[in-house]
N, CA, C and O atoms as a MOPAC input file, in Angstrom:
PM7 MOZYME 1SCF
protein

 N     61.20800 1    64.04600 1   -21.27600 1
 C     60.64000 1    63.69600 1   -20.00700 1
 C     59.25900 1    64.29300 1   -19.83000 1
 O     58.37300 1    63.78900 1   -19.14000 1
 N     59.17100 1    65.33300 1   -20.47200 1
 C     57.86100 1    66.76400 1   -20.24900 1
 C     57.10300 1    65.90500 1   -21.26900 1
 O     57.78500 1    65.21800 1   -22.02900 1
 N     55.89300 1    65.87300 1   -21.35900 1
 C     54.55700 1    65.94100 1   -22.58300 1
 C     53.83600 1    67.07400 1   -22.46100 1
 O     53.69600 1    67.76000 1   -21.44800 1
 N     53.17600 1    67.31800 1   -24.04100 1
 C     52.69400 1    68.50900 1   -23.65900 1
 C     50.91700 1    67.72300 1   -23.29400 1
 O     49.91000 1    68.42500 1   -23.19900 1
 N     50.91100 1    66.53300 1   -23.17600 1
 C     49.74800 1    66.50800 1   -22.34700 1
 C     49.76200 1    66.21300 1   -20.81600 1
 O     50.62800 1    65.50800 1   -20.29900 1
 N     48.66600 1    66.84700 1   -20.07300 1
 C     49.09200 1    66.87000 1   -18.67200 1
 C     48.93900 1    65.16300 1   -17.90000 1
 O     49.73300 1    64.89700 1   -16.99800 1
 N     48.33000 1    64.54100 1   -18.14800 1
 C     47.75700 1    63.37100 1   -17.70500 1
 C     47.97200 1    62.68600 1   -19.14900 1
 O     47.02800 1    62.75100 1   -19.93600 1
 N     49.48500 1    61.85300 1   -19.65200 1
 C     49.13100 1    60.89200 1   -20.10600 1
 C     48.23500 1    59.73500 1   -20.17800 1
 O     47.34600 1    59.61400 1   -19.33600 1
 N     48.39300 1    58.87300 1   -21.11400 1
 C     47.56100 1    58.01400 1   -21.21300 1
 C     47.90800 1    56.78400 1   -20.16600 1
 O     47.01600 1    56.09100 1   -19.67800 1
 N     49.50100 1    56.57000 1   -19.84000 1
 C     49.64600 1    55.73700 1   -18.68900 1
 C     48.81500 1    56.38000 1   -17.70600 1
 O     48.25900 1    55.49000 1   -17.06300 1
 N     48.57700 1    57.18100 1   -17.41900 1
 C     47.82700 1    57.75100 1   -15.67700 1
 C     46.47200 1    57.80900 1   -16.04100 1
 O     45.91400 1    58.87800 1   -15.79200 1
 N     45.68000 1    56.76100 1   -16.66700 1
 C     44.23400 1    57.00500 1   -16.62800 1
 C     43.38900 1    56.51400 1   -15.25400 1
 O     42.16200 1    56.45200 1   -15.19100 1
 N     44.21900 1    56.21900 1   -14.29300 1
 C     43.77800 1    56.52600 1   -13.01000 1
 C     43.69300 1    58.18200 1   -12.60600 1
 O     42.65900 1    58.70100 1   -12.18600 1
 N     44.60400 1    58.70000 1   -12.75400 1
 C     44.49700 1    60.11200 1   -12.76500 1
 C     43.86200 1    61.19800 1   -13.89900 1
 O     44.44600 1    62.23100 1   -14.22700 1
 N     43.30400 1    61.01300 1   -14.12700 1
 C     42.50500 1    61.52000 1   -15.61600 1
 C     41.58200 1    62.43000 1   -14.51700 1
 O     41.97200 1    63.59300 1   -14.40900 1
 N     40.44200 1    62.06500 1   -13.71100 1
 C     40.23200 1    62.97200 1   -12.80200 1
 C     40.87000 1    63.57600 1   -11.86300 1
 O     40.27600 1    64.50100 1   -11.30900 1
 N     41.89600 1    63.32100 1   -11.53100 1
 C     42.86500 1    64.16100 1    -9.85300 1
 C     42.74700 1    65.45400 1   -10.68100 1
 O     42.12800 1    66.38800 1   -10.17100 1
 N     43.37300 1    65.62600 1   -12.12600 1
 C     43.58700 1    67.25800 1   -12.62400 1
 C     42.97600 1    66.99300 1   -14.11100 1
 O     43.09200 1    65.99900 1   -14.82800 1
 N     42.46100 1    67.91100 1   -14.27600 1
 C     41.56600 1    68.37500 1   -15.92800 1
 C     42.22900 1    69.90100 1   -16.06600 1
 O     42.08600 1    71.00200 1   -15.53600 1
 N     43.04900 1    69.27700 1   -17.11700 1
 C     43.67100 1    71.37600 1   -17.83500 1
 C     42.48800 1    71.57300 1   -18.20400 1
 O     41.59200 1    70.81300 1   -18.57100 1
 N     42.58500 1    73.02300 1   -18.03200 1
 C     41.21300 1    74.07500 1   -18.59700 1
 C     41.61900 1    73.84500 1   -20.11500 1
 O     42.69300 1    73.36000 1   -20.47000 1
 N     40.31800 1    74.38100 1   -21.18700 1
 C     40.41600 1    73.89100 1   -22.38400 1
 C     40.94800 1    74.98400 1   -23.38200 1
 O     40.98600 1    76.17200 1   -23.06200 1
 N     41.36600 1    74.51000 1   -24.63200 1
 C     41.97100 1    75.19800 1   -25.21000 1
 C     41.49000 1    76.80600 1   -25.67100 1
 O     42.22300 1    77.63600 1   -26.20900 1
 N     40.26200 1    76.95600 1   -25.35400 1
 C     39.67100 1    78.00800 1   -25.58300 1
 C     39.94100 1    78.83700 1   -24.34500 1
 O     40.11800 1    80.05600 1   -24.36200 1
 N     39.95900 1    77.95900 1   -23.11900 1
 C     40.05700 1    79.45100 1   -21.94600 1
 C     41.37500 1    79.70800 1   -22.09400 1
 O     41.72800 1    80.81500 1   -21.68600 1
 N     42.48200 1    78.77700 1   -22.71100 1
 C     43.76800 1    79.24200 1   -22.88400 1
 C     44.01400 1    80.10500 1   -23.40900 1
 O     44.93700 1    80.83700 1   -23.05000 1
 N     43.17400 1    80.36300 1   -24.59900 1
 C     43.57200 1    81.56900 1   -25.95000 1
 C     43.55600 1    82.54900 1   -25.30300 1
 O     44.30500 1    83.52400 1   -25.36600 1
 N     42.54200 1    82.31200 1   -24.51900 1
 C     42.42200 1    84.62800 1   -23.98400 1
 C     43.37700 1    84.83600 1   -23.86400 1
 O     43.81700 1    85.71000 1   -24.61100 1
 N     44.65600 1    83.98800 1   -22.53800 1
 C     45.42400 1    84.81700 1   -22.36900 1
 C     46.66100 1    84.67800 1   -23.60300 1
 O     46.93500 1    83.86100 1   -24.48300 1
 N     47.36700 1    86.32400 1   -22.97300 1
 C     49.12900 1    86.37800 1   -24.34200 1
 C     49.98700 1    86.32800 1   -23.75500 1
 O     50.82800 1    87.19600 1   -23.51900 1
 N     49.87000 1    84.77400 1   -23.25600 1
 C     51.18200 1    84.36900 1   -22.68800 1
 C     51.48000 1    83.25200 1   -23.08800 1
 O     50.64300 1    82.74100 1   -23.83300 1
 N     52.69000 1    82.46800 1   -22.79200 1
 C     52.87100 1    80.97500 1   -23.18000 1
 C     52.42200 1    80.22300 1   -22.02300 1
 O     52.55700 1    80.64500 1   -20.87400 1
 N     51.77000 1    78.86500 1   -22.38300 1
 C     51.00400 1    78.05700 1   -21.78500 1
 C     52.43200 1    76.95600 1   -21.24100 1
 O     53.04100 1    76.29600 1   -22.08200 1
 N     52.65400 1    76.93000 1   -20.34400 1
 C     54.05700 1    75.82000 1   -19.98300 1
 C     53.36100 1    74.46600 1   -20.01800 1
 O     52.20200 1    74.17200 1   -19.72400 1
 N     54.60500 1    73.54600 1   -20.55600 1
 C     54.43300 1    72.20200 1   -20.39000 1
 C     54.36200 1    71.60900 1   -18.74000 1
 O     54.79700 1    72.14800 1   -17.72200 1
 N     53.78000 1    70.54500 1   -18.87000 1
 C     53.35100 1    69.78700 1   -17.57500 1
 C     53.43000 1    68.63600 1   -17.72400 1
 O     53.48800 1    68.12400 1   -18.84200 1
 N     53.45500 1    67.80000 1   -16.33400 1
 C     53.20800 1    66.63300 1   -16.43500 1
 C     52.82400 1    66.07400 1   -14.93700 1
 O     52.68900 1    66.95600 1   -14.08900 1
 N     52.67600 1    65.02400 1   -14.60600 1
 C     51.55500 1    64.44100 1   -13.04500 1
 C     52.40200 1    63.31100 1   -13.10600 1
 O     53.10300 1    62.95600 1   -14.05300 1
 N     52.21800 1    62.60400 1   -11.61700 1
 C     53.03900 1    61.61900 1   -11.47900 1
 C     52.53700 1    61.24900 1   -10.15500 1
 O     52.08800 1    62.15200 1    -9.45000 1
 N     52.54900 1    60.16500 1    -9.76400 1
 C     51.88100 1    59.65900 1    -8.64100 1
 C     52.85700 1    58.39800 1    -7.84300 1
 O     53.32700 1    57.37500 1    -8.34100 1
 N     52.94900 1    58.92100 1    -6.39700 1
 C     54.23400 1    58.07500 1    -6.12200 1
 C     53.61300 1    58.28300 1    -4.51100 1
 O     53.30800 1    59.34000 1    -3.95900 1
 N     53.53500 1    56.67600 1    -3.89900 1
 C     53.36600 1    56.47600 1    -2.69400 1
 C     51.84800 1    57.17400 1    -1.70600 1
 O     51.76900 1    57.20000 1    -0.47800 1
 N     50.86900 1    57.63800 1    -2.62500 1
 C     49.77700 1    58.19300 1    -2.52600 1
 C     49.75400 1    59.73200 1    -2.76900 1
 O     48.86800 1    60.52900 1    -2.45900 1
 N     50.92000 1    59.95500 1    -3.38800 1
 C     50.83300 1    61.54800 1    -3.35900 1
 C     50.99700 1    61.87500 1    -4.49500 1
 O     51.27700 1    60.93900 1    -5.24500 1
 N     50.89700 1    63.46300 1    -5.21900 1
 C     50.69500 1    63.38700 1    -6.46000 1
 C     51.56800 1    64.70000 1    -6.73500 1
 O     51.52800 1    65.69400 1    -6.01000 1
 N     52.32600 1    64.57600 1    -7.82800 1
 C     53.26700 1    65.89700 1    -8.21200 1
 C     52.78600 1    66.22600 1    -9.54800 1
 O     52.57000 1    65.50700 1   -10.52400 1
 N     52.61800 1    68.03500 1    -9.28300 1
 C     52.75700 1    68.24000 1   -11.03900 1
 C     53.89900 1    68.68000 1   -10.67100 1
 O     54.44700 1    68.90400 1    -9.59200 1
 N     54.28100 1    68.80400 1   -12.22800 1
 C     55.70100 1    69.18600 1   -12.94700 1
 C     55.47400 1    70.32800 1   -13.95600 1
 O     54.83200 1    70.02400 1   -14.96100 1
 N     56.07500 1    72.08900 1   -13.79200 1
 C     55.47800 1    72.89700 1   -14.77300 1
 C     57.02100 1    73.09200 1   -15.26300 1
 O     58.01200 1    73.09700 1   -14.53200 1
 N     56.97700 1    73.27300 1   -16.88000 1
 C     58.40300 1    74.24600 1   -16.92000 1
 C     58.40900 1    75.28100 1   -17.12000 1
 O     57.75500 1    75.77100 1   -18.04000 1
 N     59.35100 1    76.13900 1   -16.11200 1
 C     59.08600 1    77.61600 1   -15.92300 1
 C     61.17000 1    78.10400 1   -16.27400 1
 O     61.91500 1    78.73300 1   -15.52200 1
 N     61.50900 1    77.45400 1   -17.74400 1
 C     62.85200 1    77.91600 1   -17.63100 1
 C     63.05800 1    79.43400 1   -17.48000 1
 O     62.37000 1    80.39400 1   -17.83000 1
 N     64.12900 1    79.33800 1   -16.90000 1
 C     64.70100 1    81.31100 1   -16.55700 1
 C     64.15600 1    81.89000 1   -14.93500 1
 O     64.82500 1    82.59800 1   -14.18300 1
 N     62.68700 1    81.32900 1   -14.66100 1
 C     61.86400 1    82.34200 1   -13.78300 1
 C     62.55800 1    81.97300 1   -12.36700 1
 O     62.72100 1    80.85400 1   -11.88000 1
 N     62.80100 1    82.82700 1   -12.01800 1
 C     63.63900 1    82.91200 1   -10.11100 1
 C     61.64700 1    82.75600 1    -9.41800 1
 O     60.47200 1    82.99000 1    -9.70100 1
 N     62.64400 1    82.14400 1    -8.30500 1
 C     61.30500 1    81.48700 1    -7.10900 1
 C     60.72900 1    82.41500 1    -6.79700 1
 O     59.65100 1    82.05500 1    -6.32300 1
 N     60.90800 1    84.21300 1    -6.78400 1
 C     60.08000 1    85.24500 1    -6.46800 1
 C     59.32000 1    85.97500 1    -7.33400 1
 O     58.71000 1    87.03800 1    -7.21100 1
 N     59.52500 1    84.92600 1    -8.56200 1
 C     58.38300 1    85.48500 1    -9.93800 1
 C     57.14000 1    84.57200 1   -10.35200 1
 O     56.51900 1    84.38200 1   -11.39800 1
 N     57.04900 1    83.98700 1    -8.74800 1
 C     56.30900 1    82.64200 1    -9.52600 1
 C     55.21600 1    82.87200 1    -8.34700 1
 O     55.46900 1    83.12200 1    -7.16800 1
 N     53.70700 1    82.70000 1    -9.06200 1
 C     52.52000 1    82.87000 1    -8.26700 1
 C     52.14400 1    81.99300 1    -8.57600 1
 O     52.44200 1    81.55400 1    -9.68600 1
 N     51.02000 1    81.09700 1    -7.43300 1
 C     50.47600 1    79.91500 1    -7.14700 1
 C     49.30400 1    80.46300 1    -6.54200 1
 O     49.44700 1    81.05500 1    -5.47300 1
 N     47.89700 1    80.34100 1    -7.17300 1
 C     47.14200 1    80.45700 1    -6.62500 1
 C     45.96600 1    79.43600 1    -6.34900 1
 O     45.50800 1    78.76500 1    -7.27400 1
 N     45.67900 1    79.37300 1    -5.57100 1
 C     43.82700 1    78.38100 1    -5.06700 1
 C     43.01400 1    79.13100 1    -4.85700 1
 O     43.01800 1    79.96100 1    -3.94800 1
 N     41.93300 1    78.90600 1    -5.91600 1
 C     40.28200 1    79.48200 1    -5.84600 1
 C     39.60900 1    78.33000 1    -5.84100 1
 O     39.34700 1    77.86500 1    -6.95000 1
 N     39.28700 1    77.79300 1    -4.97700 1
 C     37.58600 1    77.05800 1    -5.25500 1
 C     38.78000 1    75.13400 1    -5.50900 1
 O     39.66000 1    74.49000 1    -4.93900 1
 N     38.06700 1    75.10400 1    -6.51300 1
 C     38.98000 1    74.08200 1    -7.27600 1
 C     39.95400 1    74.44100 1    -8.28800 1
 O     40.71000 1    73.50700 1    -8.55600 1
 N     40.17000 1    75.54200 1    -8.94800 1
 C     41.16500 1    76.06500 1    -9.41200 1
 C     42.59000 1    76.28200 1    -8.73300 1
 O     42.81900 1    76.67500 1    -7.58900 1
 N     43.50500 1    75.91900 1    -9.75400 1
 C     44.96600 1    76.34800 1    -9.29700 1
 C     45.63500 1    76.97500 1   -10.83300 1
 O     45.74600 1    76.56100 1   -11.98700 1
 N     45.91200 1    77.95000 1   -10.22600 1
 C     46.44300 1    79.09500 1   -11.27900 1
 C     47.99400 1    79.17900 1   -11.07200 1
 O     48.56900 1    79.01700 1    -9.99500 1
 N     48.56600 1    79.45300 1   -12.25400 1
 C     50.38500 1    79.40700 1   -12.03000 1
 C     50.94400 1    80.60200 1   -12.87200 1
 O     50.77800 1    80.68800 1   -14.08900 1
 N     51.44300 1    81.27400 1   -12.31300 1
 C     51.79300 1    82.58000 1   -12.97800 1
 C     53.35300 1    82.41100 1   -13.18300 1
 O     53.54400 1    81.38900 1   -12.52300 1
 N     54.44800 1    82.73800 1   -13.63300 1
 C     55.76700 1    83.00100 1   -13.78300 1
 C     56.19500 1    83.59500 1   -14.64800 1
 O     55.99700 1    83.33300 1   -15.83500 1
 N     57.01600 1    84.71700 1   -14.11500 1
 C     57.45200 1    86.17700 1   -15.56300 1
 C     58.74100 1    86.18800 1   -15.53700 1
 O     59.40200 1    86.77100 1   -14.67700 1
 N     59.21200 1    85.52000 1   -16.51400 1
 C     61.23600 1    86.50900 1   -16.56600 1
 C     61.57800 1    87.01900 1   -17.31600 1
 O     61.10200 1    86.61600 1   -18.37700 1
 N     62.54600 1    88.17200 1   -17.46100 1
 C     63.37900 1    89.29100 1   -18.42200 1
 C     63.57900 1    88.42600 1   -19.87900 1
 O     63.99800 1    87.28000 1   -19.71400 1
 N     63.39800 1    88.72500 1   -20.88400 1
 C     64.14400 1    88.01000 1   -22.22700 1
 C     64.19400 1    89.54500 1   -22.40400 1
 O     63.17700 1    90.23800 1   -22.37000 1
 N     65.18100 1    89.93200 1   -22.55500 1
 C     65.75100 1    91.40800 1   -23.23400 1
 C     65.07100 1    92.75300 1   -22.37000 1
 O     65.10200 1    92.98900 1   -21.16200 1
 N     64.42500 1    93.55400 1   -23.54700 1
 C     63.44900 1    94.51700 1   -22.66000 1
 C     62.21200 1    94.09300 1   -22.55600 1
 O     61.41400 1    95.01800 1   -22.40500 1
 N     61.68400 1    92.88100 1   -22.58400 1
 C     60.28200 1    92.22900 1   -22.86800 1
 C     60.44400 1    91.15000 1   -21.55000 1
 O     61.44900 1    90.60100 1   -21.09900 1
 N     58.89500 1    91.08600 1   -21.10100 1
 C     59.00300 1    90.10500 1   -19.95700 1
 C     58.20000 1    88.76200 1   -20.85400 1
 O     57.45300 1    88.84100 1   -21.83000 1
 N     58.60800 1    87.72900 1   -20.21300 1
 C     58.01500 1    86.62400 1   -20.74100 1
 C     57.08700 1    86.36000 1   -19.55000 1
 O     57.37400 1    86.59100 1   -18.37600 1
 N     55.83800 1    85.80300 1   -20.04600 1
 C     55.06600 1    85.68800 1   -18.89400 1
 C     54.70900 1    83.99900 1   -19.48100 1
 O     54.57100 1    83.63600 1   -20.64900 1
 N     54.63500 1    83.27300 1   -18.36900 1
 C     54.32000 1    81.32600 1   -18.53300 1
 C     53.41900 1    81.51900 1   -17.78800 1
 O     53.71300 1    81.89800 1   -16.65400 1
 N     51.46600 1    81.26200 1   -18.27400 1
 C     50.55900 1    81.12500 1   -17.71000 1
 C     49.86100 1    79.38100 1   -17.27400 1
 O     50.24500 1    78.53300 1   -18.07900 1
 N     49.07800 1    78.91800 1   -16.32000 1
 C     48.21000 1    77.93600 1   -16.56100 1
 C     47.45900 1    77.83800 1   -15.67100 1
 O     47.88200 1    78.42500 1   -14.67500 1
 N     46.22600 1    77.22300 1   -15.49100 1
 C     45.53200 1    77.10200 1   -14.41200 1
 C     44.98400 1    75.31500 1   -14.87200 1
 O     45.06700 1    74.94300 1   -16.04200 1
 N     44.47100 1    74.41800 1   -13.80000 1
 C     44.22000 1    73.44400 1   -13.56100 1
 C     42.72000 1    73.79700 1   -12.95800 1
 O     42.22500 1    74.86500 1   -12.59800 1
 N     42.25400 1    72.56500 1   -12.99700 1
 C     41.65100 1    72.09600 1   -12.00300 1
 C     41.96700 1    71.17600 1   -11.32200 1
 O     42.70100 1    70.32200 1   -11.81800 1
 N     41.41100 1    71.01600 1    -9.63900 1
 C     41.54200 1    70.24600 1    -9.24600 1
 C     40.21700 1    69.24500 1    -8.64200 1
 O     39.09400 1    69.68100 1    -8.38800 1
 N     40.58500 1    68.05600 1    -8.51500 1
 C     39.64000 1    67.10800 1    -7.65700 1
 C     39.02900 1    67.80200 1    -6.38300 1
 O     39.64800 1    68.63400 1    -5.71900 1
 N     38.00400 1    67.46000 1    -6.16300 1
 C     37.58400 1    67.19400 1    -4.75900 1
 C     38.30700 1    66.83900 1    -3.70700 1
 O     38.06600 1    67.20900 1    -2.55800 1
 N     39.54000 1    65.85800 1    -4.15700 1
 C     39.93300 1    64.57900 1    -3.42600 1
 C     41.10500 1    65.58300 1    -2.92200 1
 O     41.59300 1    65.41400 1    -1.80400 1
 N     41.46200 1    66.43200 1    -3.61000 1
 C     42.73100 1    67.28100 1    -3.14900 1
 C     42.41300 1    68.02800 1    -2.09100 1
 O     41.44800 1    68.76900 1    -1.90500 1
 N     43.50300 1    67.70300 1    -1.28800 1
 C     43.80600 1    68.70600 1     0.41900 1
 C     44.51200 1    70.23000 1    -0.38100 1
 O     45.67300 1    70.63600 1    -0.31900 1
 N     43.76800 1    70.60500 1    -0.83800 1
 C     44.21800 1    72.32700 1    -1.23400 1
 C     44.67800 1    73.06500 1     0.04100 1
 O     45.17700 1    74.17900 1    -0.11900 1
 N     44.57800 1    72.63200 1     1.12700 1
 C     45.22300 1    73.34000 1     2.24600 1
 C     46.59600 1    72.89500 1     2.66600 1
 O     47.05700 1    73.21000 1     3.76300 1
 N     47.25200 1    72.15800 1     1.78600 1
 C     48.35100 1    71.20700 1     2.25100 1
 C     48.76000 1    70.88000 1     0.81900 1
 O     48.61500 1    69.79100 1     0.26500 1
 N     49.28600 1    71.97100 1     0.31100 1
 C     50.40300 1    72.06700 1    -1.14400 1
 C     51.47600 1    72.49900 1    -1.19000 1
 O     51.85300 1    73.66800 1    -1.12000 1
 N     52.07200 1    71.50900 1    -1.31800 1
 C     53.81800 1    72.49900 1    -1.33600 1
 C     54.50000 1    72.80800 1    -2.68800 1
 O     54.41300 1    71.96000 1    -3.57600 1
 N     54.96800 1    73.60700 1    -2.84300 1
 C     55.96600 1    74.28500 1    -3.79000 1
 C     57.38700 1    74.49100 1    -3.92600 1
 O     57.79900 1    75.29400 1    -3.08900 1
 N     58.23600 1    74.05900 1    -4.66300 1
 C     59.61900 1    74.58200 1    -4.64500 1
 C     59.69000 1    74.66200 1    -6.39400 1
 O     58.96900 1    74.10600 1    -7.22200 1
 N     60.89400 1    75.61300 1    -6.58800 1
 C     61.28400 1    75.83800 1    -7.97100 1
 C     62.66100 1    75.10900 1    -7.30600 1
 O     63.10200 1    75.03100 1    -6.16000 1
 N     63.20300 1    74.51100 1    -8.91100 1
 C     64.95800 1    73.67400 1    -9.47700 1
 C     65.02100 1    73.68600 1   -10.38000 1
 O     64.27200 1    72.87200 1   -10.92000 1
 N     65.78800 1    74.43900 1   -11.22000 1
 C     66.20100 1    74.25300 1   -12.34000 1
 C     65.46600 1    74.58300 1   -13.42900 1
 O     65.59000 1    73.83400 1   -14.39800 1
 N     64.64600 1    75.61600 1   -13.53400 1
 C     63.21300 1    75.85600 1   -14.59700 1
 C     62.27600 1    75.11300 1   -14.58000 1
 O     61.41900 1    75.00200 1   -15.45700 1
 N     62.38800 1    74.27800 1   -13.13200 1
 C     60.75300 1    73.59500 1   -12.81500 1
 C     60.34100 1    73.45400 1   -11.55900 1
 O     60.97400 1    73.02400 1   -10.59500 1
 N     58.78000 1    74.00300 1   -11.64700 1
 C     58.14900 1    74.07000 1   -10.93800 1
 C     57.33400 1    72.71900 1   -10.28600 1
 O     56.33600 1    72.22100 1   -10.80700 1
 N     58.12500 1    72.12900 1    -8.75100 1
 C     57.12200 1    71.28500 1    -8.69000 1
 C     56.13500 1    71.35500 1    -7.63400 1
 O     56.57600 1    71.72200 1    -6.54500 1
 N     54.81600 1    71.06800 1    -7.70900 1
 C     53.44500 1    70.97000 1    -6.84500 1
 C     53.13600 1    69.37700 1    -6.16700 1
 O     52.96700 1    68.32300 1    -6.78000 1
 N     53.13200 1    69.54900 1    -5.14400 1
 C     53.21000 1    67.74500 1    -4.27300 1
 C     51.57800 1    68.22500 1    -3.83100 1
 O     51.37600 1    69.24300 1    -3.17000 1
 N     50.65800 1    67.47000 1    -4.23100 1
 C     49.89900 1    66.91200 1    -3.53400 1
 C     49.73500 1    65.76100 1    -2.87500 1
 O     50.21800 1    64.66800 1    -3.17200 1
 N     48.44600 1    66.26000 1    -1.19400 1
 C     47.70400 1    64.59800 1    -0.80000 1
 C     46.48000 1    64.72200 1    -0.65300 1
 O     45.96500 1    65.78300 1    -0.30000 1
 N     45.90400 1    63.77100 1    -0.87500 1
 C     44.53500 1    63.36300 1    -1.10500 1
 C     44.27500 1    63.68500 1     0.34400 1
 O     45.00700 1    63.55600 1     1.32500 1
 N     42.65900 1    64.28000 1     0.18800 1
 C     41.92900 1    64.56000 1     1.58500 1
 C     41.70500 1    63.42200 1     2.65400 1
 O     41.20400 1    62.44500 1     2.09800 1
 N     41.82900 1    63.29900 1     3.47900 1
 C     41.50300 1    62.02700 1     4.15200 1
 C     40.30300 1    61.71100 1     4.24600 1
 O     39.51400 1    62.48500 1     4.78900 1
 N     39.84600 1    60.34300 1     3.67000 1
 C     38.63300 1    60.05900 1     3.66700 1
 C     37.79500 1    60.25800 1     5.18200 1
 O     38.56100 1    60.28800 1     6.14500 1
 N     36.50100 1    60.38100 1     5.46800 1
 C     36.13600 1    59.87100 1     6.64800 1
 C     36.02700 1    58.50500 1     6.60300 1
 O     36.05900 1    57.83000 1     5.57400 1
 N     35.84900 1    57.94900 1     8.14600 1
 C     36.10500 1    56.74500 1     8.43700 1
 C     34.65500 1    56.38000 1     8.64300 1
 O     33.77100 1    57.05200 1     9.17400 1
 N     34.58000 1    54.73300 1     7.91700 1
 C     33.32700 1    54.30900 1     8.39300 1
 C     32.64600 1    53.91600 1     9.89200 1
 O     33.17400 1    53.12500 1    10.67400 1
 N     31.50400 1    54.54900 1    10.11200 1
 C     31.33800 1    54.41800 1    11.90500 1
 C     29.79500 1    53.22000 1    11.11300 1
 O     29.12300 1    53.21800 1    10.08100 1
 N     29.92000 1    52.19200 1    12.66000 1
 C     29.08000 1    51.04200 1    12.45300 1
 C     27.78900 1    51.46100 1    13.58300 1
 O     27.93700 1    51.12400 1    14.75700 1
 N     26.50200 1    52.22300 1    13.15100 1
 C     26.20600 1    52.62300 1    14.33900 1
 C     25.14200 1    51.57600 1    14.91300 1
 O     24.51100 1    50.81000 1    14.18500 1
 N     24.99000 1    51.64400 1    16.60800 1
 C     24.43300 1    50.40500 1    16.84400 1
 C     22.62700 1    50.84300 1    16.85500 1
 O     22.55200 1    52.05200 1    17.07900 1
 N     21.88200 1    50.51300 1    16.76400 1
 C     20.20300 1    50.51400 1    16.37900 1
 C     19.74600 1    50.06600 1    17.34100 1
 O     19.75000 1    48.83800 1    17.43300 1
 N     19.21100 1    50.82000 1    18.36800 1
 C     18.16800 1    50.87900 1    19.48400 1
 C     16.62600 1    50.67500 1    19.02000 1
 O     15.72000 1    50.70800 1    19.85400 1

């Protein structure tokens, strides 16, 4: 169901909504990079991260700017596993109006698009 690319090739409408950061800003970090995937249903837009093992109080979501960063750490023995990623996002995204829930080792993110302004017809005196 998962690809490890974020924006298949069916969603080349969405090719801009999210751009993963590139494989080089990935390396810095020493963590595992989780699979993803986007999906677009009724004007709104979900990612999909897999975060198997991590409980809903190990999981950080952050917004900078156009960035969205995803943190999640769980126990494997005496070692923590840490699942890193960050995105970008569009312009078009209402970053003030993101919701979050964890099910089942996945993390999902619902976006909606900003509301456009409306065209005004102005009259010329």
């Amino acid at each position: 169901m998962y690809t490890s690319q974020l924006v298949p090739a069916t969603f080349s409408g969405l090719r801009d909504f999210f751009d993963s950061f590139t494989d080089s800003e990935k390396a810095a970090n020493c963590s595992i990079t989780p699979r993803a995937s986007v999906s677009e249903k009724d004007g709104a837009y979900t990612l999909e991260v897999e975060i198997p093992g991590v409980k809903k109080e190990n999981v950080e979501v952050n917004v900078e700017g156009n960035a969205l960063t995803i943190k999640a750490t769980r126990k494997n023995g005496e070692t923590d596993v840490t699942y890193e990623r960050s995105f970008r996002l569009s312009e078009e995204v209402d970053s003030e109006n993101i919701g979050a829930s964890v099910e089942d080792g996945v993390l999902r993110l619902s976006f909606t698009k900003k509301k456009s302004a409306e065209t005004r017809k102005l009259t010329i005196q």
